[in-house]
Each structure stands twice: as structure tokens, then as C-alpha cells.
C-alpha positions as CSV (number, residue, x, y, z in Angstrom):
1,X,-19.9,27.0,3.7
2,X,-16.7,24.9,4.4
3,X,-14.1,26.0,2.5
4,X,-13.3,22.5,1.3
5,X,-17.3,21.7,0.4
6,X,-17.2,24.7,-1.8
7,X,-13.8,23.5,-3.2
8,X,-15.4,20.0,-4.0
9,X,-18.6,21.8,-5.4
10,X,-16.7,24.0,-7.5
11,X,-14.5,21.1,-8.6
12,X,-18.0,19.3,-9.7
13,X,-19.4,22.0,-10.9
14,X,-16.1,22.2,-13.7
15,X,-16.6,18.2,-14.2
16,X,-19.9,19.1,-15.2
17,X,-19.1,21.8,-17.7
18,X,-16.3,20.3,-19.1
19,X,-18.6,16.9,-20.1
20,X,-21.3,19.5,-21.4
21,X,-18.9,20.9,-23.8
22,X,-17.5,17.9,-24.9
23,X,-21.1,16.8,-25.5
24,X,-22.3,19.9,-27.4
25,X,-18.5,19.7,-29.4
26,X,-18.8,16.6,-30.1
27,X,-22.6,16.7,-31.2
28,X,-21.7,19.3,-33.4
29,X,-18.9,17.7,-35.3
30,X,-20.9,14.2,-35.6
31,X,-23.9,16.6,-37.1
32,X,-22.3,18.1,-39.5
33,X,-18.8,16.0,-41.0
34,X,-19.3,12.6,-38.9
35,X,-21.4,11.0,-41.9
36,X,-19.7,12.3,-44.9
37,X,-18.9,8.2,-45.4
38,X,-22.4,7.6,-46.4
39,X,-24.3,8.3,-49.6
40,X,-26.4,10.7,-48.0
41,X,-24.0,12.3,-46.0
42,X,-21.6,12.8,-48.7
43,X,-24.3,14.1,-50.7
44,X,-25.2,16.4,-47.8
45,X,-21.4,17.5,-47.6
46,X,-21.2,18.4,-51.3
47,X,-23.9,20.8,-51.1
48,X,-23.2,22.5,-48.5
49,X,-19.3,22.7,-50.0
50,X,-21.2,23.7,-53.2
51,X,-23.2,26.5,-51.3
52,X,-20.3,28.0,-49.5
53,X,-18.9,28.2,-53.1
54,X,-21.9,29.7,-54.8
55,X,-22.2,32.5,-52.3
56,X,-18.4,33.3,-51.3
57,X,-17.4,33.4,-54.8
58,X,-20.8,34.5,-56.6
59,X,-21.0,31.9,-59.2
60,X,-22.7,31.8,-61.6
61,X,-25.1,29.3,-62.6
62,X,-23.4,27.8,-65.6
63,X,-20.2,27.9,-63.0
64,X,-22.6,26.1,-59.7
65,X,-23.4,23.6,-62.3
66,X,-19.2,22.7,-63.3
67,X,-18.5,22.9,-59.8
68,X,-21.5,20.4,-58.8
69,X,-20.4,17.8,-61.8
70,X,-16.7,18.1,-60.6
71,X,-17.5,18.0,-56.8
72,X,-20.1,14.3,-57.5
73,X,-16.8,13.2,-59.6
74,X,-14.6,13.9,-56.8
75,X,-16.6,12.3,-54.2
76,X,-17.1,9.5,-56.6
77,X,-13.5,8.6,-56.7
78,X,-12.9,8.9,-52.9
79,X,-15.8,6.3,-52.5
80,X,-14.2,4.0,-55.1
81,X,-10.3,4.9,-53.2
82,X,-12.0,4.1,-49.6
83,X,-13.5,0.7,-50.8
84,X,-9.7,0.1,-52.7
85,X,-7.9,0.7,-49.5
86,X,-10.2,-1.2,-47.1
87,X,-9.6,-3.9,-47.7
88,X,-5.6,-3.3,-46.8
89,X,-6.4,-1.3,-44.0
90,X,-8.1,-4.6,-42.4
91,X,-5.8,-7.0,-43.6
92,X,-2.7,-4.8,-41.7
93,X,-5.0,-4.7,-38.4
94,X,-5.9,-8.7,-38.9
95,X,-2.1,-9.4,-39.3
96,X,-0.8,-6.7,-36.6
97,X,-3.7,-8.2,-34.0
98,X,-2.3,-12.1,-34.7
99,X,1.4,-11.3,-34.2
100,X,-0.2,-9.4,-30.9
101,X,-1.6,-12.5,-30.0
102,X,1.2,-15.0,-30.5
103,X,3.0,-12.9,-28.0
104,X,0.6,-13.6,-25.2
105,X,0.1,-16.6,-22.9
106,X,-3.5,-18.2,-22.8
107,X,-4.9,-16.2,-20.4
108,X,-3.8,-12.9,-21.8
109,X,-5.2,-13.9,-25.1
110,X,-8.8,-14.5,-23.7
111,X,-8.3,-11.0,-22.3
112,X,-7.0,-9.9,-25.7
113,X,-9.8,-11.3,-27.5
114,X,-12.6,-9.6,-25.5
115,X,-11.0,-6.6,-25.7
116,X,-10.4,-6.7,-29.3
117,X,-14.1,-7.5,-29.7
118,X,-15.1,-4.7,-27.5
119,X,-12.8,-2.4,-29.9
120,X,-14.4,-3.4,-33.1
121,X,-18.0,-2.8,-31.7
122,X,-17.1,0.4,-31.0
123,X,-15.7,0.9,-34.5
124,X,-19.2,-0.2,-36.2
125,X,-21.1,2.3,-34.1
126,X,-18.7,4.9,-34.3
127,X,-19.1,4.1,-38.1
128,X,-22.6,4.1,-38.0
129,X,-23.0,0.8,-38.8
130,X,-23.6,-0.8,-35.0
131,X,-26.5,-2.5,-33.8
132,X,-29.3,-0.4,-34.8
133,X,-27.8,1.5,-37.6
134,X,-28.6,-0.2,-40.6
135,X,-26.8,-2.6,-42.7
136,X,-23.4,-3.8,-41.9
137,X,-20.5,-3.6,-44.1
138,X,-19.1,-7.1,-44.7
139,X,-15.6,-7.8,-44.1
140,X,-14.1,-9.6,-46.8
């Protein structure tokens, strides 16, 4: 074999292992703290925070059952936090995204526009909440 066919093959052959691993990384990650935002997920999240507990520190049950209350409390308050800041969060990217604009000519903002668009789809899936996933959060 040429010595610049086995270079290319070898170059391909890296390609393709470094797009598996990223795959199985990312597959991983999205499986197990991607969908902690949702009621189930968070749920899911708490017990397995709540079984790591249990068996590194050997609770007790009296003890699971504290740390349970406090850990439903806690996620609780980070749901009611999230929906608190939202709202800010999309009124800073609305503003930041028209000041954008105003600095382009006509075409550019057609450009802009599409792209922008193209952005937030990708936000809704990424947030589980793209075509397909279920209801959509309404933006206020």
C-alpha cells in the first residue's frame, strides 16, 4: 500500500473514532444530567443524588428520608429560580439580538434573521422541547 493511501486511511480511520467518542460522550452525558430541567428528570436526578448518599454515607432510614424532603425542597426552589430568571435571560438576548440588528444593512439582516431562527431551533431541541418533544415552553 501507498504510503500516502495508508496515511489518508489512517487519517479516516482517526475521523471516525474521534466522531464515535464524541457520540458515545455525548450520549452519555444527555442520558444521565441532560434532562435534569424536567419534572421527571429532576426527579430521576434526585434519586440517584439520594442513592449515592444512602450508600456512601450509610444512612439511615430516618436520615434517607431528611435528606429526600430537603433534596424535593431544593430542587423545588431551583425550578421556581429558573422560571424567575427566564424571563430576564430572554429579554437580555431579545434586546442584545435588536441592537445586533440595527447595526446591519438590509441584506445582512435577512441573513441575520435566518440565522437567528436557525439558532433558536436548535435551542428547543437541545432543550427538549423541539418538534417532536412535547409541549413547548411559551415565551412570554
Amino acid at each position: 500500500m501507498r504510503p500516502r493511501m495508508k496515511g489518508a486511511l489512517l487519517l479516516l480511520l482517526a475521523f471516525g473514532l474521534g466522531v464515535a467518542g464524541g457520540a458515545a460522550g455525548f450520549g452519555l452525558y444527555h442520558g444521565r444530567f441532560a434532562d435534569w430541567r424536567s419534572p421527571e428528570g429532576a426527579a430521576r436526578f434526585q434519586d440517584r443524588i439520594l442513592s449515592r448518599l444512602t450508600k456512601e454515607l450509610d444512612l439511615r432510614s430516618e436520615q434517607r428520608q431528611k435528606v429526600e424532603t430537603v433534596l424535593k425542597e431544593a430542587g423545588q426552589e431551583f425550578t421556581r429560580l429558573r422560571d424567575e430568571i427566564g424571563p430576564r435571560f430572554r429579554e437580555i438576548r431579545d434586546r442584545s439580538k435588536a441592537r445586533i440588528r440595527a447595526v446591519l444593512d438590509a441584506a445582512q439582516q435577512t441573513k441575520f434573521d435566518t440565522v437567528s431562527q436557525e439558532w433558536e431551533r436548535r435551542m428547543e431541541q437541545w432543550r427538549g422541547r423541539g418538534p417532536g418533544a412535547g409541549p413547548e415552553r411559551k415565551a412570554p
